[in-house]
N, C-alpha and C positions, 0 to 999 in steps of 0.2 A: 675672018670677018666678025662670028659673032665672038670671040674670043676677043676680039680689040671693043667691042662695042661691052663685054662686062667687066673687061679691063679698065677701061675711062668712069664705068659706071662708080667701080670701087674706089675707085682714086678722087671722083668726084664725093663718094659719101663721105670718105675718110675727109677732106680738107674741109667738108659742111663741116662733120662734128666739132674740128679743132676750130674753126670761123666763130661761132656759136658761144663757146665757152667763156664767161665772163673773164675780165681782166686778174681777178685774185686767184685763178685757178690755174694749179702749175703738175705739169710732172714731179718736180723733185720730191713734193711732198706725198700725201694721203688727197687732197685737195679733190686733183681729177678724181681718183676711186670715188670720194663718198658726192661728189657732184655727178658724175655719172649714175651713182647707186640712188641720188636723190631722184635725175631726171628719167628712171627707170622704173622707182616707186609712183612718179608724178603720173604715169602714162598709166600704170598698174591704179592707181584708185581714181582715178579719170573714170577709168571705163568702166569699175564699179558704179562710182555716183549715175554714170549713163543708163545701166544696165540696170536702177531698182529707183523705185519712187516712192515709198513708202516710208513716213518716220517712223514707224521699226526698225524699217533696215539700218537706220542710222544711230540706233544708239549707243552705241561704243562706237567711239573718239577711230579707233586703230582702223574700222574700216575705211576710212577716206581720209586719216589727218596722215601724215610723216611725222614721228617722232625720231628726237636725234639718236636717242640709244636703239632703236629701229636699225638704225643706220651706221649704227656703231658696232650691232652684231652685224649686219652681214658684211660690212670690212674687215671684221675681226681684230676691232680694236676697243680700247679702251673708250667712255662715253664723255668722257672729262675730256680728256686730251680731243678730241674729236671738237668737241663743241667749247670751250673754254681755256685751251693751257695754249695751243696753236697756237701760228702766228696771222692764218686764215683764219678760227673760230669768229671772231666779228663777223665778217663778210660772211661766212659759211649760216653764220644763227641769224642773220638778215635776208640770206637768199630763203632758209626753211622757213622762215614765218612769213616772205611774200608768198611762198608756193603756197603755204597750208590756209594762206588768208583765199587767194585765189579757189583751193580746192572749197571752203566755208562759203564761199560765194555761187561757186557753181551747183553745191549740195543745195543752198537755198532758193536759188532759180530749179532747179529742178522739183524740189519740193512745190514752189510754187505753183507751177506749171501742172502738178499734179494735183494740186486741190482744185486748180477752175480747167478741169482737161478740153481741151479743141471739140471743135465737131467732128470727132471722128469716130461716130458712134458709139454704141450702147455698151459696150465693151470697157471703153474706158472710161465710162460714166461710175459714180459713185452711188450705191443703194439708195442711199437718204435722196442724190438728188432724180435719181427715178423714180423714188415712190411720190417726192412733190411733183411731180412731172405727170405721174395720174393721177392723181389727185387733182391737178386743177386741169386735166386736161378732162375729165371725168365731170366736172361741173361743172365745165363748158359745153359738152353737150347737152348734159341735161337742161341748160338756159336755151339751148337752141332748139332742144324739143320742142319745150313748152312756149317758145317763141314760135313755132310751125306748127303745133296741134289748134291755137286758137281761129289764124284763118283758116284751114283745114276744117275745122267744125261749123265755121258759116260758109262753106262752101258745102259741105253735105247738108244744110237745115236746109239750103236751097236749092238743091236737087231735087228734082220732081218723083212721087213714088214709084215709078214705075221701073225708072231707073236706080234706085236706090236698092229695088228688089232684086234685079241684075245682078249688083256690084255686092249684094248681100251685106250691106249696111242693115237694115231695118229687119 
């Protein structure tokens, strides 16, 4: 029983992968290899750009872009024939720059997203914007002091002395 239920499972993954596959991409050639080796690098710097928010993290290209010759060593081929002499290279250097356009879009939504971060508290707040954050939050109380010390001081002129000596005002 569960032997038939991971049996269908793999035979289900196996016919997703081949469904999925663009039309230019074949067994006979390198094709599948470096389309598989792309959509493998794609998942791989995905979850980089997820994983860091920070434009440091980003400055070298290789940590989220795919290059062809990238891709061309870990097939262990030439980077010309790969991307240019094939009879897939078109299709192949049009699917890597939807991909790495894609991963440039996602790096900058994330970027984004990390310079105005959510309410999710003080953690992921940025220094600059918690020190403006006391600061005006610092001279707003002070306007509310001195908004409250003024009736506060004509309610003590008119408290009678007896009680003032009580309260140890006077």
């Amino acid at each position: 029983m569960v032997m038939e239920y991971l049996r269908k499972r793999a035979e289900a993954g196996a016919n997703k992968g081949l469904e999925d596959r663009p039309d230019w991409v074949s067994d006979r050639n390198a094709s599948a290899a470096a389309w598989q080796c792309v959509e493998d690098m794609k998942r791989e710097k995905a979850l980089y750009i997820r994983r860091h928010r920070t434009p440091t993290d980003f400055l070298v290209k290789k940590t989220y872009q795919i290059k062809g010759s990238e891709v061309a060593a870990a097939l262990g081929m030439n980077r010309a024939t790969l991307m240019n002499t094939s009879s897939y290279s078109p299709h192949f250097r049009q699917y890597l720059d939807a991909i790495n356009a894609n991963l440039e879009d996602a790096k900058s939504a994330k970027l984004k997203q990390a310079e105005h971060p959510t309410a999710a508290g003080v953690r992921k707040s940025r220094k600059d914007d918690l020190l403006n954050l006391v600061r005006e939050l610092r001279a707003e109380n002070e306007t509310l002091k001195s908004l409250a010390a003024e009736p506060l001081d004509e309610i003590y002129a008119g408290l009678p002395l007896p009680i003032k000596k009580k309260l140890g005002i006077s």
